[in-house]
DRENSE-38250 format. One record per residue (C-alpha): residue in three letters; z, x, y; residue number from 1. Coordinates in Angstrom, 1 decimal. Example, Ala and Ser with C-alpha at 12.3 -4.5 7.8 and 13.67 -1.06 7.14 Angstrom:
<marvexs>
   resn       c3       c1       c2   resi
    ALA      7.8     12.3     -4.5      1
    SER      7.1     13.7     -1.1      2
</marvexs>
This chain:
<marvexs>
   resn       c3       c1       c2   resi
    UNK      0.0      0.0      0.0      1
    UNK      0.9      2.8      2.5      2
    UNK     -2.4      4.8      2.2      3
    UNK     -4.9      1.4      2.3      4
    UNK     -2.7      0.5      5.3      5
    UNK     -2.7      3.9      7.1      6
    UNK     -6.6      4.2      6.2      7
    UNK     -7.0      0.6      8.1      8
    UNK     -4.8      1.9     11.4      9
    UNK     -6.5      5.1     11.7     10
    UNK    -10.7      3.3     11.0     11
    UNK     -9.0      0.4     13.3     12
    UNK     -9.0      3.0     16.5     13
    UNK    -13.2      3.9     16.3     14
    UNK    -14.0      0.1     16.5     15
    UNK    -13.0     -0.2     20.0     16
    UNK    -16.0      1.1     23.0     17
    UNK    -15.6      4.2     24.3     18
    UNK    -17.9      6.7     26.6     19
    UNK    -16.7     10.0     25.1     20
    UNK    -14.5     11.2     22.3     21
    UNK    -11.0     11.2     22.9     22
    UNK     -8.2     13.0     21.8     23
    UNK     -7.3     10.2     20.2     24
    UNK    -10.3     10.1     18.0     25
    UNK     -9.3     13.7     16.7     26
    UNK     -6.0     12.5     15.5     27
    UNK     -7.8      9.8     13.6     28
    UNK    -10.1     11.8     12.4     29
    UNK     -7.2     14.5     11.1     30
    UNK     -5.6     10.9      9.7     31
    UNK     -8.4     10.1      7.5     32
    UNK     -9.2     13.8      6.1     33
    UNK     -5.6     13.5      5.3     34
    UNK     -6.1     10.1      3.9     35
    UNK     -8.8     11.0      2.0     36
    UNK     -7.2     14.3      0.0     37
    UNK     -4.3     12.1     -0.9     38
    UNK     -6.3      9.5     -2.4     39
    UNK     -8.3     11.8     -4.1     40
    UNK     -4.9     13.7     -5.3     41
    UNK     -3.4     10.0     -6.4     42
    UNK     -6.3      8.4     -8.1     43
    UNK     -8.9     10.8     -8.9     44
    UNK     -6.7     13.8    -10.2     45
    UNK     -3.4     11.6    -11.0     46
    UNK     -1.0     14.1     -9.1     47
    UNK     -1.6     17.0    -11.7     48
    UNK     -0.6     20.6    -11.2     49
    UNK     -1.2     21.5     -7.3     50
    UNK     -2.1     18.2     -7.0     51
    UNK      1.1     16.8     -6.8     52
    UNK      2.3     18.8     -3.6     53
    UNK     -1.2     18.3     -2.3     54
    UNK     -0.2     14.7     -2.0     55
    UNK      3.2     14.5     -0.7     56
    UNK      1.7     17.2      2.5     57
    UNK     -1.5     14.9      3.5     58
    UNK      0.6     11.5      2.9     59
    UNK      3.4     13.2      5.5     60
    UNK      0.7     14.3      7.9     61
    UNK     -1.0     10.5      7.8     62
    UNK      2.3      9.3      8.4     63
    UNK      3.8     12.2     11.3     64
    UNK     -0.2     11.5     12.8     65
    UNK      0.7      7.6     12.9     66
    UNK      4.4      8.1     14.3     67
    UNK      2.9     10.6     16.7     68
    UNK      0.6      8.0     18.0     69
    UNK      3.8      5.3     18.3     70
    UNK      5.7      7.8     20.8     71
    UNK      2.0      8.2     22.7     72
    UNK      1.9      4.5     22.8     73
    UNK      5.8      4.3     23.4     74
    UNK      5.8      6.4     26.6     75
    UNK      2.3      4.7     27.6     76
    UNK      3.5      1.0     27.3     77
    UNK      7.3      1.2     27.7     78
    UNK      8.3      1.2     31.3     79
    UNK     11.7      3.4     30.9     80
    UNK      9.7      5.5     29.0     81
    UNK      6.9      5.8     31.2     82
    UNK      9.3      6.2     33.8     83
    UNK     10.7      9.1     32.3     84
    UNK      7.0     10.8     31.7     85
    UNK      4.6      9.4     33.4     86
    UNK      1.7     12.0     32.7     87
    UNK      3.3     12.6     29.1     88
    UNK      3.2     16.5     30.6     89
    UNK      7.1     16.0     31.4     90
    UNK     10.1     17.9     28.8     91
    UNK     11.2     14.3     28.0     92
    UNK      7.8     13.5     26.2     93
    UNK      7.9     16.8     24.6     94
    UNK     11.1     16.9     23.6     95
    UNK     10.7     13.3     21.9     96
    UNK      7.0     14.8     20.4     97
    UNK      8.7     17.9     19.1     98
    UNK     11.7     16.0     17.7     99
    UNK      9.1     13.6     15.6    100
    UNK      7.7     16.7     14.3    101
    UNK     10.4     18.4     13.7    102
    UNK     12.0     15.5     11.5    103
    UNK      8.5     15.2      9.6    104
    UNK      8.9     19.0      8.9    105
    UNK     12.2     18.8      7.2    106
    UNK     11.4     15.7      5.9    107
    UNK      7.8     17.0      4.4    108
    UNK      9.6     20.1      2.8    109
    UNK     12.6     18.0      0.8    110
    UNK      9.9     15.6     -0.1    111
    UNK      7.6     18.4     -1.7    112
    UNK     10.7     19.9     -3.1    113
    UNK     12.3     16.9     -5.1    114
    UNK      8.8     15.0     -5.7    115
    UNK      8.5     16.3     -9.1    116
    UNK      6.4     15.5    -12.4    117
    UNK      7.9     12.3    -14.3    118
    UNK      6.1     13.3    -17.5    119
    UNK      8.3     16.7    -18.3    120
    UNK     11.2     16.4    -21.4    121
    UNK     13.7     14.9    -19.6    122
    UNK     11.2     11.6    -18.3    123
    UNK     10.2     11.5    -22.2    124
    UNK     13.9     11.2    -23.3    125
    UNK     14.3      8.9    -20.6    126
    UNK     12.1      6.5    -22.1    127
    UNK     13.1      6.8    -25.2    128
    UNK     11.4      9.5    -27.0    129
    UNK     11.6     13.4    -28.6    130
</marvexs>
């Protein structure tokens, strides 16, 4: 559900007009290479070997790309927020940016850590067998 959602936000964004490419078409395009190796890692090579780590670091990026879009959005659309940066070139947009990314980072490397192969010993004895 998260990738077919996250593939629909990020081909959502090139449907609207637009006289030049924006930075904001780069981040979709990052979104959907992103999208597009963890598919691929999920369903075409079913999260074996390298392919397993593969995953877990392009389905953080597609999610740190669409939380990094919300705090664009947030400091676009949210008066206090705008307020506080209203060229998003101020420390308090920076600081929120680099706290997002900072919070993916730690959260990307425990993810890639602990997401581990269910098909080892221990899952088979889990389920009952040798």
């Amino acid at each position: 559900m998260f990738l077919a959602t996250t593939v629909a936000t990020s081909v959502t964004g090139f449907g609207f007009p637009v006289e030049h490419f924006l930075p904001s078409h780069a981040v979709g395009i990052i979104s959907l290479v992103a999208l597009a190796i963890a598919i691929l890692a999920l369903y075409a090579k079913h999260l074996a070997g390298g392919w397993r780590r593969t995953y877990v670091i392009t389905a953080v990026l597609a999610l740190y790309l669409n939380c990094f879009v919300a705090v664009v959005q947030s400091f676009e659309k949210i008066e206090p927020l705008r307020a506080l940066a209203p060229t998003q070139s101020e420390p308090p947009f920076a600081i929120a940016q680099l706290a997002v990314l900072g919070l993916f980072v730690a959260l990307g490397i425990t993810a890639v850590k602990r997401f581990r192969d269910r098909t080892g010993p221990k899952a088979s004895a889990a389920r009952g067998g040798y």
